[in-house]
Structures are given as structure tokens and as C-alpha cells.
C-alpha positions as CSV (number, residue, x, y, z in Angstrom):
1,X,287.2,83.6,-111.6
2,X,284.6,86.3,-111.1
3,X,285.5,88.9,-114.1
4,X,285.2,85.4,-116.3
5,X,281.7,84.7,-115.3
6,X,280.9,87.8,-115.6
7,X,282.8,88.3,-119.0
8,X,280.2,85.2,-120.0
9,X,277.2,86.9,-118.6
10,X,278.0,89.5,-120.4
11,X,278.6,87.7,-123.9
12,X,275.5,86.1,-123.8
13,X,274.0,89.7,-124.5
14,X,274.0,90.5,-128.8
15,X,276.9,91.8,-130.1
16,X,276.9,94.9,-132.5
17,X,277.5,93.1,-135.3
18,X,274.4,90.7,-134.1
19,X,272.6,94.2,-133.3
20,X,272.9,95.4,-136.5
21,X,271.2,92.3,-138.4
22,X,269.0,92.6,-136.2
23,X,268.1,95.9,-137.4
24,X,268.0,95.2,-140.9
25,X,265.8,92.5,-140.4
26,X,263.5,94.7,-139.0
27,X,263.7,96.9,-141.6
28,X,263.2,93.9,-144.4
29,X,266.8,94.0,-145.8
30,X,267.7,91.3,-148.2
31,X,264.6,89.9,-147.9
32,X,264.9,88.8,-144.1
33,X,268.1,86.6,-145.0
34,X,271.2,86.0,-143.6
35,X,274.1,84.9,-145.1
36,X,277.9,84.8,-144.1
37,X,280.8,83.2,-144.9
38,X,284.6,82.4,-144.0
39,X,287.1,83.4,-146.5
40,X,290.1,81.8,-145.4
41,X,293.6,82.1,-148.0
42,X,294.9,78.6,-148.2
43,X,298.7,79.8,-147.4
44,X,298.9,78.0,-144.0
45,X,297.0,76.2,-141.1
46,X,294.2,78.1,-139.1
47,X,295.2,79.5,-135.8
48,X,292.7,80.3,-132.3
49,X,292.4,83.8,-134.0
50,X,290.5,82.2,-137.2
51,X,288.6,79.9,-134.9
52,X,287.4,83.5,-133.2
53,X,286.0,84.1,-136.8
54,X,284.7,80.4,-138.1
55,X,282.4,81.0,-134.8
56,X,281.4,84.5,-135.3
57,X,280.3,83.7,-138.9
58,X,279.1,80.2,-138.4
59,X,277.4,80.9,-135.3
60,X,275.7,84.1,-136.6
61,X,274.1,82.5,-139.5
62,X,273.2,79.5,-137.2
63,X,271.6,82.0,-135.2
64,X,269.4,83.4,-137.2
65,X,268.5,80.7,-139.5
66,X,271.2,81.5,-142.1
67,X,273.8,80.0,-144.3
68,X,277.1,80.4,-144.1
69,X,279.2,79.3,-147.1
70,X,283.3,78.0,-147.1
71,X,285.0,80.0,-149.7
72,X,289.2,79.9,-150.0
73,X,290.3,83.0,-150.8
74,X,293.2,81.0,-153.3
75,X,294.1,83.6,-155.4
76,X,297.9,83.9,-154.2
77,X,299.6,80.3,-156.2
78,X,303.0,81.1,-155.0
79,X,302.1,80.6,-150.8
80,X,298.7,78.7,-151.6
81,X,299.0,74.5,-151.0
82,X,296.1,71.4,-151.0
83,X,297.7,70.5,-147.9
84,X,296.5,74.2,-146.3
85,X,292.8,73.3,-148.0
86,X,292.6,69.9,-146.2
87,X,293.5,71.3,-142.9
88,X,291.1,74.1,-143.0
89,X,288.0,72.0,-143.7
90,X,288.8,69.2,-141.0
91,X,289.6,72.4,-138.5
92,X,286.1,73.9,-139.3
93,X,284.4,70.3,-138.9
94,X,286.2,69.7,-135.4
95,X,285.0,73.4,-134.2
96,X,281.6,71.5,-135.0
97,X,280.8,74.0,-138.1
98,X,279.3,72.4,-141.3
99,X,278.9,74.8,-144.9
100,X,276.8,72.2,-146.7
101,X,277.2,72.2,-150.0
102,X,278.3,75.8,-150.5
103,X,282.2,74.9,-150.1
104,X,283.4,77.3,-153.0
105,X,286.9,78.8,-154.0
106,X,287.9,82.2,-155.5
107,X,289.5,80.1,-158.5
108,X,285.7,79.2,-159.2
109,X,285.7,82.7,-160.1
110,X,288.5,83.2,-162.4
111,X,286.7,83.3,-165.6
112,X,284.2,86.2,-164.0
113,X,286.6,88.3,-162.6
114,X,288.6,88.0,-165.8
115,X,285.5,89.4,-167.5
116,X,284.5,91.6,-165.3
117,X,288.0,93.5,-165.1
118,X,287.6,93.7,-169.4
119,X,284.5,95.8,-169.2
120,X,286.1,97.9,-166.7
121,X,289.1,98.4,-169.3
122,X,285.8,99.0,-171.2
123,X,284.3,101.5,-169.6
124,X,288.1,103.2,-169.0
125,X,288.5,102.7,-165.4
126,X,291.0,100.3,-165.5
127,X,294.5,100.6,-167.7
128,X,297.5,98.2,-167.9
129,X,300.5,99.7,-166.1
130,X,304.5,98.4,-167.3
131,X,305.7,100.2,-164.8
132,X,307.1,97.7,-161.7
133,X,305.7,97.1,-158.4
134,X,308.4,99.1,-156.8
135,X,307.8,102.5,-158.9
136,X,304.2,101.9,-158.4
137,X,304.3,101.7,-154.4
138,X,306.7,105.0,-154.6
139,X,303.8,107.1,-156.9
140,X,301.3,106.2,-154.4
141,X,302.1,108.9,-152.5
142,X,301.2,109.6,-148.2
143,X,298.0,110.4,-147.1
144,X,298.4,113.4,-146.9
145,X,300.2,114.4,-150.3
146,X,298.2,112.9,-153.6
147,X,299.7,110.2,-155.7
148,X,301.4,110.6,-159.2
149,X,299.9,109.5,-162.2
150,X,300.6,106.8,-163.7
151,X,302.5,107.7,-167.5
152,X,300.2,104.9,-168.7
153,X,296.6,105.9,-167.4
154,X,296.0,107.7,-170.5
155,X,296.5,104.6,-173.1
156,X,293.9,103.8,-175.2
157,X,290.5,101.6,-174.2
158,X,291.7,99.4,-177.4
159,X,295.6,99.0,-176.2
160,X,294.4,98.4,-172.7
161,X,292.4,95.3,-174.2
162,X,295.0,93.9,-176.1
163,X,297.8,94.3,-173.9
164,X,295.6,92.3,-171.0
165,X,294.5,89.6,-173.1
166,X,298.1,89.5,-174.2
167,X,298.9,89.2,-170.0
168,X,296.6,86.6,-169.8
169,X,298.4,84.4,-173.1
170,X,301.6,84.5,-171.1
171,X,303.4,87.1,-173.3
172,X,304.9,89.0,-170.8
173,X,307.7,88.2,-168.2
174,X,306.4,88.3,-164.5
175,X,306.6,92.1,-162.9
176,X,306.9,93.9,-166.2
177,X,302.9,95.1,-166.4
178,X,300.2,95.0,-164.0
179,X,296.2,95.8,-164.4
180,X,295.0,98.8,-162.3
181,X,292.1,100.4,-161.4
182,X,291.9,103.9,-162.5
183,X,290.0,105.5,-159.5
184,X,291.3,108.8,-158.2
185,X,295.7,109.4,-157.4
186,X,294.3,111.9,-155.2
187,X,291.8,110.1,-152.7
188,X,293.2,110.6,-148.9
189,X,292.4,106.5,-148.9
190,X,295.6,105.0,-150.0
191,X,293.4,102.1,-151.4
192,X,291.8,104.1,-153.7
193,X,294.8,105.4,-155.8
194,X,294.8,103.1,-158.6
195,X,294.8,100.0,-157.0
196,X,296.6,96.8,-158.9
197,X,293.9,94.4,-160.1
198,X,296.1,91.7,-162.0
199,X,299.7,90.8,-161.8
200,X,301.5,88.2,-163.7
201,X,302.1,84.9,-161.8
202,X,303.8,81.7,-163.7
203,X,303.1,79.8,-161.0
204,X,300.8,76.5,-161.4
205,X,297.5,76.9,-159.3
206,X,296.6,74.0,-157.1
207,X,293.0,73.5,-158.7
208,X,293.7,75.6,-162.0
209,X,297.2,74.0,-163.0
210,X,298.8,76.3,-165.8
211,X,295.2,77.5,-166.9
212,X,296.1,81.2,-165.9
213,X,299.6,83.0,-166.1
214,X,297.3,86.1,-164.6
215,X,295.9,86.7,-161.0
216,X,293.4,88.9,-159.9
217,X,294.6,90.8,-156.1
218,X,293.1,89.6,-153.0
219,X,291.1,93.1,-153.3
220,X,289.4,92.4,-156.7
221,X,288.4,88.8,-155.7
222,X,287.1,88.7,-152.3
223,X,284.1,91.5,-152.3
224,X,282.6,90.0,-156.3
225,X,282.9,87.1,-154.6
226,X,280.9,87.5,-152.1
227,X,278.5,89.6,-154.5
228,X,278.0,86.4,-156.6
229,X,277.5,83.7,-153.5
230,X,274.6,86.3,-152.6
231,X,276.9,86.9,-149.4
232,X,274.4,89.5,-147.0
233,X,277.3,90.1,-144.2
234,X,281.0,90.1,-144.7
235,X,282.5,90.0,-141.2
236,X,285.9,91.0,-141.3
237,X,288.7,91.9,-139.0
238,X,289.4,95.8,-138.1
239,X,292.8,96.2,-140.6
240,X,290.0,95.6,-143.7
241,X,288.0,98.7,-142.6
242,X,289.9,100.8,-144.6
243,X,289.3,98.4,-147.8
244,X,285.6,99.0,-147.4
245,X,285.3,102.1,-149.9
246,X,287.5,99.7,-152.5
247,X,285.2,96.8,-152.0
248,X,282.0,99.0,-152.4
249,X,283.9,100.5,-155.4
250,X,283.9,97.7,-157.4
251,X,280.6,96.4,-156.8
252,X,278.9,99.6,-157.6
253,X,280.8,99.1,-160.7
254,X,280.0,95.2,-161.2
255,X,275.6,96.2,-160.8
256,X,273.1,98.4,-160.6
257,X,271.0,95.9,-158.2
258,X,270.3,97.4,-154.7
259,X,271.5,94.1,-153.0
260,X,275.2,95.0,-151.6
261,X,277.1,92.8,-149.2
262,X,277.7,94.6,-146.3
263,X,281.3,94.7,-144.8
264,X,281.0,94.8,-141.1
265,X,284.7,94.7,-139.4
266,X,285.1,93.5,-135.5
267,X,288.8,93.5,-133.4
268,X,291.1,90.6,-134.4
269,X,292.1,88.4,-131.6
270,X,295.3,89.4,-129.4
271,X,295.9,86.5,-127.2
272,X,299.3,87.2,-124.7
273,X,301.9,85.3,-124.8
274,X,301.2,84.6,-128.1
275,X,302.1,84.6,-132.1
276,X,299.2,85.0,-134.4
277,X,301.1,86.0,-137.5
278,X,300.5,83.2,-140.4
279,X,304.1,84.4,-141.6
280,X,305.2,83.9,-138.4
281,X,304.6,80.7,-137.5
282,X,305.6,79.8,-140.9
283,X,308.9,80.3,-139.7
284,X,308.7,78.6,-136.8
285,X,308.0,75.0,-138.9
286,X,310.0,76.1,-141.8
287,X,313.3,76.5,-139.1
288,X,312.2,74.0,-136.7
289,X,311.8,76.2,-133.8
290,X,308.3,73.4,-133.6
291,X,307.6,70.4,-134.9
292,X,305.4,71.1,-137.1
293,X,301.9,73.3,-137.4
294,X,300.7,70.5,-135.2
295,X,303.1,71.5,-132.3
296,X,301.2,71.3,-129.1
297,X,302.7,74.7,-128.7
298,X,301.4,76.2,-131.8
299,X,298.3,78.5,-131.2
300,X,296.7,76.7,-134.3
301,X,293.9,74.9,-134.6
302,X,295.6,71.6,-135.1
303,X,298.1,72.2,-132.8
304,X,295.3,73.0,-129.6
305,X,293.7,70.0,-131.0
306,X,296.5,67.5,-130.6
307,X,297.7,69.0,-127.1
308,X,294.1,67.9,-125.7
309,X,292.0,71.4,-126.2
310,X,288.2,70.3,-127.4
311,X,285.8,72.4,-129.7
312,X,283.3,73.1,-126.9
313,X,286.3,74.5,-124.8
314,X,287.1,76.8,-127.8
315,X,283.6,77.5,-129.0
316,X,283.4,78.8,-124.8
317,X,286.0,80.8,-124.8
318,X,285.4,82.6,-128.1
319,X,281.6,83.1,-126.6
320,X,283.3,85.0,-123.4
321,X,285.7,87.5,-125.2
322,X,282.9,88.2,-127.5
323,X,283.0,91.1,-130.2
324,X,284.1,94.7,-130.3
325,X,285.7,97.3,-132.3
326,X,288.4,97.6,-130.0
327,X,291.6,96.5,-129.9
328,X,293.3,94.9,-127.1
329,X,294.6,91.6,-125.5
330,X,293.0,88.9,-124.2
331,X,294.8,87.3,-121.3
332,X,295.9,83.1,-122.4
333,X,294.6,82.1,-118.9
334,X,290.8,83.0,-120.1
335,X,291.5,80.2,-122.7
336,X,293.3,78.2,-120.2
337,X,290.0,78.4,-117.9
338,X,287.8,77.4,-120.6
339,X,289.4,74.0,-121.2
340,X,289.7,73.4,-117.3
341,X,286.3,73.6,-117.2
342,X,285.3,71.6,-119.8
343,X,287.5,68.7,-119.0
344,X,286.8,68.8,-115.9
345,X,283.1,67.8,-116.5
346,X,283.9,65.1,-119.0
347,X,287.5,64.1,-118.2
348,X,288.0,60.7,-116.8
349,X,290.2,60.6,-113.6
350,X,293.2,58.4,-113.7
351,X,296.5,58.4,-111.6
352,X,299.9,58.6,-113.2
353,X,303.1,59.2,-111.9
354,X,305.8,61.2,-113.6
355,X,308.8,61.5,-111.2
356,X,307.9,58.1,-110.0
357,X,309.9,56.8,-106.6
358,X,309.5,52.7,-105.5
359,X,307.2,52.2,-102.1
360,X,307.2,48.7,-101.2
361,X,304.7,47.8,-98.3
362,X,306.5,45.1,-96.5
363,X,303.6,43.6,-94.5
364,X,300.9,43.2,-98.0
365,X,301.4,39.6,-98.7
366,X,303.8,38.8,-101.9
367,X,301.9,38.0,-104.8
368,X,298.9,39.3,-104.1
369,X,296.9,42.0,-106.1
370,X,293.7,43.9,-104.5
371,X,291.6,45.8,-107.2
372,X,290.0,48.7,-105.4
373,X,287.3,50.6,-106.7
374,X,287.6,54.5,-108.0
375,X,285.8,57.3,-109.4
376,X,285.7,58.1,-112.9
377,X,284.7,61.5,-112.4
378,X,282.8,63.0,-109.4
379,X,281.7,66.0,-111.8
380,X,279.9,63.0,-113.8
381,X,278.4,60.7,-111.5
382,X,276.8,58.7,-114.8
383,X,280.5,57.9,-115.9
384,X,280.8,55.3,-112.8
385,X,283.4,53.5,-111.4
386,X,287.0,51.5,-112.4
387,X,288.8,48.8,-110.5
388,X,292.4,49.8,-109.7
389,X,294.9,47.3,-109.0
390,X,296.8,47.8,-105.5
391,X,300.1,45.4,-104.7
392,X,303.2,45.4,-102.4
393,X,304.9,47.4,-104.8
394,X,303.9,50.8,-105.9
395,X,305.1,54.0,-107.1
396,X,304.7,57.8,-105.8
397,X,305.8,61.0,-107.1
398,X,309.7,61.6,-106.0
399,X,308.6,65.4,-105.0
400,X,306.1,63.3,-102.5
401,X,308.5,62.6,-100.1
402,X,311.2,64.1,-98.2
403,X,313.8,62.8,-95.8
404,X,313.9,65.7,-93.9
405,X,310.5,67.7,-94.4
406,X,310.1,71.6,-92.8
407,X,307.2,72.1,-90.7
408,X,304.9,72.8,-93.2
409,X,305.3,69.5,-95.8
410,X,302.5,66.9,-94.8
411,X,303.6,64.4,-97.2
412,X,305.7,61.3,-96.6
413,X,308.6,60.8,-94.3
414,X,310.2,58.4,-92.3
415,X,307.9,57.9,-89.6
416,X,304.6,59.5,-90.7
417,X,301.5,58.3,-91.8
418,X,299.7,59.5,-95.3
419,X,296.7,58.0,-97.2
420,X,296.6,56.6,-100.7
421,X,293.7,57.7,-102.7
422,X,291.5,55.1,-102.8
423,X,293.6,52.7,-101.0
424,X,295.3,52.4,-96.9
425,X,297.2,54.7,-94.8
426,X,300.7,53.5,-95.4
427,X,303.7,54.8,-93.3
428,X,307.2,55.3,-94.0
429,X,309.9,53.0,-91.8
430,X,313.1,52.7,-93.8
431,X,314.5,54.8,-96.9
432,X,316.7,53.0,-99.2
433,X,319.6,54.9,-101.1
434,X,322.5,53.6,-103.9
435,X,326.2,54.3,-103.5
436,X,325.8,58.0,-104.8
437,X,323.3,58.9,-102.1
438,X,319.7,59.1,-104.1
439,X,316.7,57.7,-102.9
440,X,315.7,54.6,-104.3
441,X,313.4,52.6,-102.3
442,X,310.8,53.8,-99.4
443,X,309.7,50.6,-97.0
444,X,306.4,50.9,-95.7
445,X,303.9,49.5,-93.6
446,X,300.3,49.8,-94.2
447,X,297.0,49.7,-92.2
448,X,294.6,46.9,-93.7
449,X,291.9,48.5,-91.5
450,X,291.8,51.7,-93.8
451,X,290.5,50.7,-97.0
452,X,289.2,53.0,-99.4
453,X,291.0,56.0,-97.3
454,X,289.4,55.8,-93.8
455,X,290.9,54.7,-90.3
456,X,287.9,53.1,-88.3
457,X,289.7,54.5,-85.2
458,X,289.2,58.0,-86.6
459,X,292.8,59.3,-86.6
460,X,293.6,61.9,-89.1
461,X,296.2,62.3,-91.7
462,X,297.2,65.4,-93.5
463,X,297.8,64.5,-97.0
464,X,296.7,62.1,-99.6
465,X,298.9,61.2,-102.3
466,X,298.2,59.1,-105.8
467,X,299.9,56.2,-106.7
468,X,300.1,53.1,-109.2
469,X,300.5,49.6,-109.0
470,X,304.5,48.9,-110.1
471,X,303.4,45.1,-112.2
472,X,300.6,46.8,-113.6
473,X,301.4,50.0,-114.3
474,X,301.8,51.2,-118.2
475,X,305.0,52.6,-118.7
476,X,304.4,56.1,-120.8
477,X,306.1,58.8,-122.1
478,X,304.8,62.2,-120.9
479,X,305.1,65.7,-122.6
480,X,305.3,68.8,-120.6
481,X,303.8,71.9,-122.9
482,X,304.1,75.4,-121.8
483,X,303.4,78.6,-123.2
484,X,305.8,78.9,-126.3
485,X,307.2,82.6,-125.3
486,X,308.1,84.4,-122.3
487,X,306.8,87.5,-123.2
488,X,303.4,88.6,-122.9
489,X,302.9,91.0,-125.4
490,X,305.4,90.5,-127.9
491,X,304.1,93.6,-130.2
492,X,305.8,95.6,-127.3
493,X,308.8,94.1,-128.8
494,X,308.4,94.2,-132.2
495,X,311.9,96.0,-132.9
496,X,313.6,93.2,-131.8
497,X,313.1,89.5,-133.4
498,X,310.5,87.3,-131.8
499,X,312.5,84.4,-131.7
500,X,314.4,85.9,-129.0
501,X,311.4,85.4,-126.7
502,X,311.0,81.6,-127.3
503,X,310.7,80.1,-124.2
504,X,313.4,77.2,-123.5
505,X,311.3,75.0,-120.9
506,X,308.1,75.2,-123.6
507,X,308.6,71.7,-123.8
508,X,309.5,68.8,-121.3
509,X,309.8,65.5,-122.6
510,X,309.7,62.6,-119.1
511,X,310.3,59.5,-121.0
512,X,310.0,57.2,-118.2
513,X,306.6,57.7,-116.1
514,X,303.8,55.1,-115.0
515,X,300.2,55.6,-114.9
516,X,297.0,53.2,-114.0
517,X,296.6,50.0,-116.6
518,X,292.8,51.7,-117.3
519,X,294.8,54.1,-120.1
520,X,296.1,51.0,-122.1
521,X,295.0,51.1,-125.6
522,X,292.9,54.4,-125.3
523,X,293.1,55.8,-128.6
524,X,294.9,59.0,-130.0
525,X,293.0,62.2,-128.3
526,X,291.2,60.8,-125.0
527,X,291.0,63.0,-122.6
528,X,292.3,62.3,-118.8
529,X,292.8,64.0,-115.7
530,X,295.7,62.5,-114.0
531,X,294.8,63.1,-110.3
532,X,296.9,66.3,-108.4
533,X,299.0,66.7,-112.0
534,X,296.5,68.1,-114.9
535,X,295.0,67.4,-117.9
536,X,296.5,65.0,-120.6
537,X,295.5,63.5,-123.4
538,X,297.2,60.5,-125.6
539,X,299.3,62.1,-128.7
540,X,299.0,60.6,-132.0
541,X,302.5,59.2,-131.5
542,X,301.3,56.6,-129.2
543,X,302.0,53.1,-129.6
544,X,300.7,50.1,-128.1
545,X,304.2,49.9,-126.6
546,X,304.6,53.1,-125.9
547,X,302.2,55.4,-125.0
548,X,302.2,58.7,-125.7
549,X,300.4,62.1,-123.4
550,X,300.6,65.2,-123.5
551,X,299.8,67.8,-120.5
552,X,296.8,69.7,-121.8
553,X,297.1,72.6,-119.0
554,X,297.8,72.4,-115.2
555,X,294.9,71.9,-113.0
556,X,295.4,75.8,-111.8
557,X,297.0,78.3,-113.1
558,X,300.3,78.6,-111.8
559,X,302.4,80.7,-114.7
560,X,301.5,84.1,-113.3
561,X,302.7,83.1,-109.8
562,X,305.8,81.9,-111.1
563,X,306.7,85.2,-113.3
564,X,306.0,87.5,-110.4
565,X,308.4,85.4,-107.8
């Protein structure tokens, strides 16, 4: 717990991207503005890594009294979907992020980039290649042994134009030309050595329709992009360092104005036990390894979202790891942590049992039911207090009792004395089993002098346990979540296939359990701690007949211990 408040300490100091605006504002740079943006491709759902980013840009133009535009980087048709482009705009809302009005795509750019690659056919630095994608990657050459040339770089400025207008009427068959840059074969950055510009897709777009048969590259969109939105700082992650000269490239080319986004690149988020490839995780929901990109298990946005993480728990723990150039990986507990403590300051207490075993207390009058009064939250004194019902039939967790306890178990057993939160002192005089030997009844007695917990004579008990009311209780199904793999840093196993890792008790389904009558009817995504068990929250799968919660994360951290036994 120490290293994380001091990790926060720490974070609350400027980062060196934050200490580099800093500078150019000093110095007057883009006239004392500030502008970012988040330039996610629309080719699946947004994971904690791009949450890591919507922060770092959103927060650092709300810092400094900025703007920071929404811009889909859709120039892929073939993995791009409107159902990616919904989820991506509620994620960034929930995280508590608003662009405004500057939601923009790269399709809005088509037409310009169209026009902007014909003048550099123009000006005979770009030439239409009919060579295929495979020669193309072999000319490349390594970095250190130049690239071959192209047989096509020396066409004409005037067959270059009509062959890429003849591209973009859907003449030619998919793979059989491309539009390159001609820059230099020789450059020791691979980037540089004719990069493609435009292939041919005859894929519909999903704002454009059939308009284009041609796309411009990732590459050519995203840095003219950014030039035309008037984009000041383009934070990237560390692999796009090496794309910087490319990107400078082509705006050097696209103006003579001194105004140039500036790339700044920061260390992608490693999280342990944890898969943060978008190609990845496709797999996992197109092979139903998960139920979806919404899987409680999922290190998605959506998928934190419906297992009970909040946006101030995320917003937290993207604060604490902060910002370097450095790789590394973050240890899951640190995002663990941060949702404890959030939930612990605004979760509402409840008790729920999951393995629940019958306790009847056979002097408490027949018919009868006390309502005794709880806290809501002692972290939150504000939230008050609930009436729980209290009756001669109850239930406790199974693991709460033992026939024949070692020295060191202070629960129940026949003959000893516990309290009930909230409630008496009850203790155990008769265990009732069925034919096959299993526990199915505990008879108790308990001490009406006690209420609320405390014996007036003063006698102590060692253990409290948490119970519910058997007629009023609301019978739920609960979901277990885990950490989806077993491995903690699964790039140490990248020669082997991830799947192999996939952790077989990730999920736990309990379809049985019973918790307080205050849940009833709470709607999909309230948060609860359920006293001694965790947090929960309801799963959009509830019913009115059949609840629905999922465990959040464990009230401590008890995954380490368990791996090391």
C-alpha cells in the first residue's frame, strides 16, 4: 500500500509530456494553444490501455484550457464497423471525457488526401507501383542493407496521374497497383523507403458506402489529419516513434506554414496478467473463449464497466502509473486497489450469502419478523441507515461453520457462541444432516439481551458473521470473475499460443445464493459491498425475478497469496 501512495504522490508532479507544453507555452508556440486529440481505428472495442490515452489527451487539454477533438482513424473498411464507432463514444463519455463538437472521422478527409497525394504525383514524389504487396515488403530491404528500387519509380508524372485516377474509378482488381511515396530506398528508417500511400480496397465504407474503391494508409491519413483539425500535440504510444520522420515528411510536403503538429510518443500500457492486443481479443469473442467484448473478464472498457469498475476508479489509476518513455508492466493489483478504494467510499453495504447453510433459532417466536437497523456505509456517514429484516429462519455461509473446528476457527460450532452483524449472539445446539451425511440444518438459540451485537453482561465472542433473513431474502445468481489468464506476463510466452494460459476458474457461475431484500429492483450497474465477500454490482442480465451480480474484485487481494502457496 505504501509504493501506491507514493506512486500517486508522485503522479501528481507534471509529466514530460506536460513539461514540454509547458515549455512551448512559455516560449509562445502556437499561439499559447493547446490542442489534442484521440485517434482511435474503429476495428474493435476500447480496452484499459486506450482508456490510459482518452485521459492523457483529454486530461491534458482539460488542463491547460485546451480542446481536444474525437477523430476515428476509419481508413481500414475491411476490420472497420458502426458498432466499434458507437462503443467508442459511449466509452469516452463514461470515462467522463466530452470532444464537443469536434467529433470528426478520417473519411471526412478522403477528398483532401485524395488531392493532396495528386500533387505529390505532381511534384514526382509519389508513383503508382503494379508490383504486389509481397514483392514490395521483400525490396524493402533491412536496416542495415538499402532497399531496391522499385522498376516503376521512374514512370512518367503524366502516367502516374492517369493510372491513379484510373485506381480511384475502380479499374483495377484489388493488389495489382499501389500509390507510393517516392522518398529515399536507401534511408536506414524502414518507413522512409517508399512507403504505400493508397491501396485498392472494394470494400463498402461504413460512412462512404461504395464512394471510394481507393484508401489512403493509416500513415498518409493520421498526421494531415491532424494538420487540418489544427491538432498542436499528437500523443502517441512508443511503437509510432519511428513513424515521426514519415509523418513530418508529409506535412513538410502538404505547407510551407510554420505551424506543425508535434508528435510526442509515451510507453503503452503493460498490465500483467493481461491481453491488450485488439487482434487478440478479437479472437477471444470471435471463438467464444468470452462472451462477448463485454465479458467481465475482458480488459475493455465495456467489459470493466459491466463487471462494476467506475470511471473515477480508472481515471485514479491511470493518474498513479502516470507517463514515461519506458517500457514495463504495471502490476493488475494497482488497478485492483484503485476500485477498492473507490467503492469503498461510495459502495453501499449489504449482506449476501453465496454458499448459504439454514440456521433456525428455535427460541425467536414463529411468525415474527424484527427489522434491525444497519449502516449503509461507515466511510459515508451521509448515506445513513437501512432496516434489515431478522426472523427464526436465516441463512449463513456453509464455510461459516464447522462440526469439528481446529483451534484456530472462531466461527460457529456446536456449542459456541458467535454474533450476527447487526443482530444477537446466537449459539449452535443441534446440527441437522440428510441420509448422505451433509449438513443441512444448524438449530440455534439466541440471546434477546444482545441486540445490535452487544451482551450487556460483557462476555466476548470471537467472530461475527453476516447473514440474511430466509422469507425475505432475494434469491440471486452470483458471478465469480477472476483474472482471465494465469500467466503474468504472457509476452514471456509469446512462442507458444496464449490461449494456453486461459485460466479455467476465470469464471464461477453460483446460481443459487440469497442476499438482503434492500438489492430488490436496484438497477443494472449499482454498486454493493456485500459484507466479508467483496464488491458486486447487478449485471445487465438481471431480472426482476432473477437477479443478476457480478463480483467486482475481492475485498483484499488474495491472488498473489494463492500463486505463491
Amino acid at each position: 500500500m505504501e509504493n501506491m501512495i507514493n506512486e500517486k504522490e508522485s503522479s501528481g508532479k507534471n509529466n514530460f509530456i506536460h513539461q514540454q507544453i509547458e515549455k512551448e507555452l512559455q516560449e509562445g508556440k502556437n499561439q499559447g494553444r493547446v490542442h489534442t486529440r484521440f485517434p482511435p481505428e474503429p476495428n474493435g472495442y476500447l480496452h484499459i490501455g486506450h482508456a490510459k490515452s482518452i485521459c492523457l489527451n483529454f486530461g491534458t487539454a482539460e488542463k491547460y484550457g485546451g480542446l481536444c477533438n474525437l477523430r476515428f482513424d476509419d481508413t481500414n473498411p475491411e476490420k472497420e464497423d458502426v458498432e466499434y464507432v458507437d462503443s467508442i463514444m459511449e466509452d469516452v463519455h463514461w470515462l467522463g471525457f466530452d470532444w464537443g463538437d469536434r467529433l470528426y472521422y478520417a473519411s471526412d478527409y478522403f477528398g483532401k488526401l485524395y488531392e493532396f497525394a495528386v500533387k505529390l504525383i505532381q511534384e514526382g514524389k509519389a508513383y503508382v507501383d503494379d508490383q504486389d504487396a509481397e514483392t514490395i515488403s521483400s525490396q524493402k530491404g533491412t536496416p542495415t542493407r538499402p532497399g531496391i528500387e522499385s522498376p516503376y519509380r521512374s514512370r512518367s508524372i503524366a502516367e502516374n496521374l492517369d493510372l491513379f485516377e484510373r485506381m480511384k474509378n475502380g479499374e483495377f482488381e484489388e493488389g495489382s497497383r499501389v500509390l507510393r511515396a517516392r522518398i529515399d530506398m536507401a534511408s536506414p528508417n524502414m518507413h522512409m523507403r517508399d512507403p504505400i500511400l493508397y491501396r485498392i480496397l472494394k470494400t463498402p465504407h461504413h460512412r462512404t458506402g461504395d464512394q471510394w474503391v481507393i484508401y489512403p494508409m493509416y500513415d498518409f491519413a493520421h498526421g494531415q489529419c491532424d494538420f487540418w483539425e489544427g491538432i498542436t500535440h499528437s500523443i502517441c504510444t512508443l511503437e509510432f516513434e519511428v513513424h515521426r520522420p514519415l509523418y513530418d515528411w508529409f506535412i513538410d510536403q502538404l505547407t510551407e506554414d510554420n505551424y506543425r503538429p508535434r508528435q510526442i510518443e509515451f510507453a503503452r500500457l503493460n498490465l500483467s496478467y493481461t491481453v491488450m492486443s485488439k487482434r487478440k481479443l478479437l479472437e477471444l469473442v470471435k471463438n467464444n473463449y468470452v462472451k462477448g467484448w463485454d465479458d467481465p473478464r475482458m480488459p475493455t472498457i465495456s467489459g470493466l464497466r459491466r463487471r462494476g469498475y467506475t470511471p473515477e476508479s480508472i481515471r485514479n489509476f491511470a493518474e498513479r502509473i502516470g507517463v514515461t518513455k519506458v517500457d514495463g508492466m504495471i502490476d493488475v493489483t494497482l488497478l485492483e486497489h484503485s476500485v477498492r478504494e473507490h467503492l469503498n467510499k461510495t459502495s453501499h453495504r449489504v449482506m449476501g450469502v453465496l454458499d448459504p447453510l439454514k440456521v433456525v433459532i428455535t427460541n425467536f417466536p414463529e411468525g415474527v419478523t424484527e427489522e434491525l437497523e444497519a449502516i449503509n456505509n461507515p466511510e459515508e456517514l451521509e448515506a445513513g441507515t437501512r432496516l434489515v429484516p431478522f426472523s427464526r429462519e436465516l441463512y449463513i455461509e456453509r464455510e461459516d461453520f464447522m462440526e469439528n473446528p481446529p483451534s484456530k476457527f472462531f466461527r460457529l460450532a456446536p456449542g459456541r457462541e458467535v454474533r450476527l452483524r447487526y443482530a444477537y449472539f446466537i449459539t449452535c445446539n443441534e446440527v441437522v444432516k440428510d441420509a448422505s451425511g451433509e449438513i443441512t440444518e444448524l438449530r440455534c438459540t439466541y440471546d434477546p439481551a444482545s441486540k445490535g451485537g452487544n451482551s450487556p453482561d460483557g462476555r466476548k465472542v470471537k467472530a461475527t458473521l453476516h447473514w440474511v433473513s430466509a422469507p425475505h431474502a432475494v434469491e440471486s445468481e452470483v458471478r465469480l470473475y477472476d483474472r482471465l489468464f494465469t500467466v503474468e506476463d504472457l509476452f514471456v510466452e509469446k512462442e507458444r499460443d496464449f490461449k494456453e494460459f486461459l485460466n479455467p476458474d476465470s469464471l464461477v457461475v453460483l446460481p443459487k445464493c440469497y442476499l438482503e431484500p434492500s438489492v430488490k429492483g436496484a438497477p443494472a450497474l449499482t454498486h454493493y459491498q456485500f459484507e466479508r465477500l467483496g464488491y458486486f454490482n447487478v449485471d445487465p442480465d438481471s431480472t426482476p425475478e432473477k437477479p443478476v451480480f457480478n463480483r467486482t474484485v475481492q475485498l483484499k487481494d488474495t491472488w498473489a497469496k494463492e500463486k505463491n502457496r
